[in-house]
C-alpha positions as CSV (number, residue, x, y, z in Angstrom):
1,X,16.8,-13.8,43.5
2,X,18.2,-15.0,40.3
3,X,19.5,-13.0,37.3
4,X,20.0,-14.2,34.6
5,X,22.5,-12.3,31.8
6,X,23.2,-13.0,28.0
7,X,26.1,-11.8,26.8
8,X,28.6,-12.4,24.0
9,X,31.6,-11.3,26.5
10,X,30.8,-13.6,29.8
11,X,34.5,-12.6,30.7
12,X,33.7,-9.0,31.2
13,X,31.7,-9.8,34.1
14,X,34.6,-11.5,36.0
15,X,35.8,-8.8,38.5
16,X,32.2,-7.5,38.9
17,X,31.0,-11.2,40.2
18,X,33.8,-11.6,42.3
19,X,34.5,-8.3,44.1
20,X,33.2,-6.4,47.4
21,X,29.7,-6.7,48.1
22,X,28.4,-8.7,44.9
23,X,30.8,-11.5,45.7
24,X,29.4,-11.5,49.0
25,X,26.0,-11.4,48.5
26,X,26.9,-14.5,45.8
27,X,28.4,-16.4,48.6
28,X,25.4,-16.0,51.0
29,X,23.3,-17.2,48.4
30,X,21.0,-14.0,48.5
31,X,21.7,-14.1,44.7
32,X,22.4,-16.0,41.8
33,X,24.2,-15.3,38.9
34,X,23.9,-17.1,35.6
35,X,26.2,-15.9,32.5
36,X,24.6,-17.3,29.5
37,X,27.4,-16.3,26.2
38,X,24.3,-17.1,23.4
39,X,26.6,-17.5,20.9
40,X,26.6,-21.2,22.3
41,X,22.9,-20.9,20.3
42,X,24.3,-20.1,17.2
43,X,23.0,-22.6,14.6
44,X,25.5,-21.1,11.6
45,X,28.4,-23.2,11.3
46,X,31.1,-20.1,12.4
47,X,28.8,-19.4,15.6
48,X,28.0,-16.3,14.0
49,X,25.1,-14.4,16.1
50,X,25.4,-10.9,13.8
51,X,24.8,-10.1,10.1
52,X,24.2,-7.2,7.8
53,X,21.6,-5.0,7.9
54,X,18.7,-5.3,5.6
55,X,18.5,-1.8,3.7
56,X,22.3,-1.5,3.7
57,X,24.3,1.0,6.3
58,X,27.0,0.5,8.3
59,X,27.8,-1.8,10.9
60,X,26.7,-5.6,11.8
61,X,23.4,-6.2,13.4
62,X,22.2,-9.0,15.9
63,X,20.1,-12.0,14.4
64,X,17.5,-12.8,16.7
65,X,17.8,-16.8,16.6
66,X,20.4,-17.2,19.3
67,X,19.2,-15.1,21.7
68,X,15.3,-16.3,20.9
69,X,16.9,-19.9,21.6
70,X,18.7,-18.9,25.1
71,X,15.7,-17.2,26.6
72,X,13.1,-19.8,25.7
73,X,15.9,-22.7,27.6
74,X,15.1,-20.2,30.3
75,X,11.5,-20.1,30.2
76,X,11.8,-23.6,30.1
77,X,12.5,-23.9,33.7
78,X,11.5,-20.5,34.6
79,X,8.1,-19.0,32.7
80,X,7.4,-16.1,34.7
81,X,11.1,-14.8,34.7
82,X,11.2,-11.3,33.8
83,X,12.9,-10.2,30.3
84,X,14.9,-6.8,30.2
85,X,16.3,-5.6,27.3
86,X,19.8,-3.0,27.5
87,X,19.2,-0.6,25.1
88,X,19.8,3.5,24.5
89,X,16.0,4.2,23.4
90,X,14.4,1.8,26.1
91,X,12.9,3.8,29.6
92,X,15.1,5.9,31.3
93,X,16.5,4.0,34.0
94,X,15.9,5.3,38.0
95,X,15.6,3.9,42.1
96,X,12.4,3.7,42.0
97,X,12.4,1.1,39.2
98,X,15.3,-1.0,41.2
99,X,13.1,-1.1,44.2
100,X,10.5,-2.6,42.2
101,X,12.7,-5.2,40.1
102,X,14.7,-6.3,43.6
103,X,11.4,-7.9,44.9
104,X,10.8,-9.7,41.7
105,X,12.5,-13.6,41.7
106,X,14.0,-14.3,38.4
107,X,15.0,-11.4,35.9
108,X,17.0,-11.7,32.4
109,X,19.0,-9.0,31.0
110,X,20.1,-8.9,27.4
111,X,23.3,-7.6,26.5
112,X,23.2,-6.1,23.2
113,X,26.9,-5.4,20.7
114,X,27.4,-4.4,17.6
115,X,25.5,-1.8,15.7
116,X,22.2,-2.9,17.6
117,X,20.1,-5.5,17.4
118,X,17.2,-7.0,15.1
119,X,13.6,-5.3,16.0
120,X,12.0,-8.5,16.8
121,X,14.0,-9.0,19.7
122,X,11.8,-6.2,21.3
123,X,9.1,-8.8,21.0
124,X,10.7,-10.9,23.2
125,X,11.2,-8.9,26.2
126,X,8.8,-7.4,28.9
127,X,11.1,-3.8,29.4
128,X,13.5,-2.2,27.8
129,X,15.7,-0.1,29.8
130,X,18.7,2.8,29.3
131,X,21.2,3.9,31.8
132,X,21.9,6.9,30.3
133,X,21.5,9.2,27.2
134,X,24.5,7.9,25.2
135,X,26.1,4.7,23.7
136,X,28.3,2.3,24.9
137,X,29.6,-0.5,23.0
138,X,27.6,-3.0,24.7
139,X,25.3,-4.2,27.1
140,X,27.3,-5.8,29.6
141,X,27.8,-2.2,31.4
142,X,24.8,-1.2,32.1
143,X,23.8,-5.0,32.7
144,X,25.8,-4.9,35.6
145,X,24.9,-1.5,36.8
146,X,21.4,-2.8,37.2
147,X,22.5,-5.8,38.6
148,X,24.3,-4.1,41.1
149,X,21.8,-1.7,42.0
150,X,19.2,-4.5,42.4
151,X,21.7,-7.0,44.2
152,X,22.5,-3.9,47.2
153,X,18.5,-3.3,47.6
154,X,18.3,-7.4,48.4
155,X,17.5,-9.0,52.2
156,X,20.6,-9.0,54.1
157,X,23.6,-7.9,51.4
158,X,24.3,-4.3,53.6
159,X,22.3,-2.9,56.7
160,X,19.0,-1.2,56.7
161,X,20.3,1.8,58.4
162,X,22.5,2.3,54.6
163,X,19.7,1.8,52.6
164,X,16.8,4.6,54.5
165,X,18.9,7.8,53.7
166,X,20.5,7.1,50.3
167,X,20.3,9.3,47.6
168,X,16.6,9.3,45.5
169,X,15.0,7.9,48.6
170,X,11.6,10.2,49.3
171,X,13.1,12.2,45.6
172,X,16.2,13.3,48.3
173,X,19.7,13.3,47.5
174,X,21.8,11.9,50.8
175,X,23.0,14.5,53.4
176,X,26.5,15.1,53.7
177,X,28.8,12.4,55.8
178,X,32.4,12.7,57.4
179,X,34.7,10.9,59.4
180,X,38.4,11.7,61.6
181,X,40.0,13.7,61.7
182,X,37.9,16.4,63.2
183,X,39.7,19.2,61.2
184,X,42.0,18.9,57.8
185,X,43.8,21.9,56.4
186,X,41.1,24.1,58.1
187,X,38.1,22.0,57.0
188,X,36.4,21.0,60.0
189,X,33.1,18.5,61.0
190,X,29.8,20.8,61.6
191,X,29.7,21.2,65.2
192,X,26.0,19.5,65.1
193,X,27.6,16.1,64.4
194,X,29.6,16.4,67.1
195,X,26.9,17.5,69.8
196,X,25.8,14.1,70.6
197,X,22.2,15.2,70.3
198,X,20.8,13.2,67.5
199,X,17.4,14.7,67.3
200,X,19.0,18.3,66.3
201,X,21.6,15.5,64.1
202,X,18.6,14.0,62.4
203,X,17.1,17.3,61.8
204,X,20.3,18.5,60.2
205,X,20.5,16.1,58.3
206,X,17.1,16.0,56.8
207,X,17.8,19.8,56.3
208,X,21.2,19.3,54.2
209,X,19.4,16.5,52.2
210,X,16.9,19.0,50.8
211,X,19.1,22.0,50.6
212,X,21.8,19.7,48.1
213,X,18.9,18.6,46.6
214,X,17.8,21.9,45.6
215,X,20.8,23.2,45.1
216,X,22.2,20.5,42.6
217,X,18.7,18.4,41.5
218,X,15.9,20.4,41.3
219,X,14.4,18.7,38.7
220,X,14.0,16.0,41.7
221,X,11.9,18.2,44.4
């Protein structure tokens, strides 16, 4: 898979790219990673990529030359690659929708800055997407929140065995895990887990999975 990201602040990205499991899953080639800082596009002689709203009000807006430039040197060598655009009013974002991007082969994710961005840039994307109900500063966080959630979901990066129980699978939150020691300051493992019998372990599990889930995610069941 490749993903592609444009950003004004490529340097943001550096500990994400080359930390635990992304880094790895970089290395085994099971992804690619292009920063693309579209400024470089720029045609204005500052490299300005922002300007004033039309209408007045505050704040600086992004032109949509740079970024229209970037993506179509994309297109170039890849037309079918998938355009996604960070943004507070675009869908809201969920599992299910990074199971569905992970199998697609080229994706590009627009970071916008600044107050927001011109409205014609919507024109150039194929989904707009929002991590959450609030604002950040930027794009480049939820860019690689997606990106990370996609990158986990590939071929190969962790086991299969990780992936089936995970929270949101089947609209499930995960069942409860521990580890040693057996008993700290007089909390101790669920004797089930420590049975051996992993057809009462499995049904345990399945049980806690839906009791959490109603209990703290209704809205999921």
């Amino acid at each position: 898979m490749r993903i592609d990201i444009l950003t004004l602040f490529p340097n943001m990205f550096e500990g994400f790219l080359n930390e635990s499991i992304i880094k790895r899953a970089i290395a085994k080639e099971s992804v690619i990673i292009k920063l693309v800082d579209f400024r470089k596009y720029s045609k204005l002689s500052n490299n300005q990529v922002d300007d004033t709203p039309y209408g007045g009000g505050g704040g600086m807006v992004l032109r949509i030359e740079p970024i229209y430039d970037a993506l179509m040197d994309i297109k170039k060598e890849d037309p079918d690659a998938k355009v996604i655009l960070m943004t507070p009013d675009g869908i809201p974002y969920k599992q299910e929708i990074a199971v569905k991007l992970k199998d697609l082969k080229h994706i590009v994710l627009i970071c916008g800055h600044y107050e927001g961005f011109d409205e014609r840039i919507r024109s150039l994307c194929d989904m707009e997407i929002s991590i959450g109900d609030y604002v950040l500063t930027g794009g480049e966080l939820p860019a690689m929140v997606i990106s990370d959630s996609i990158i986990r979901l590939l071929d190969g990066v962790i086991t299969d065995t990780s992936l089936v129980n995970e929270s949101f699978n089947d609209k499930l939150l995960d069942y409860p895990t521990y580890t040693k020691p057996q008993e700290f300051m007089g909390m101790k493992v669920p004797d089930i887990l420590l049975s051996g019998d992993h057809a009462k372990v499995d049904a345990w599990r399945e049980e806690m999975r839906k009791k959490k889930t109603k209990e703290r995610r209704p809205d999921l069941m």
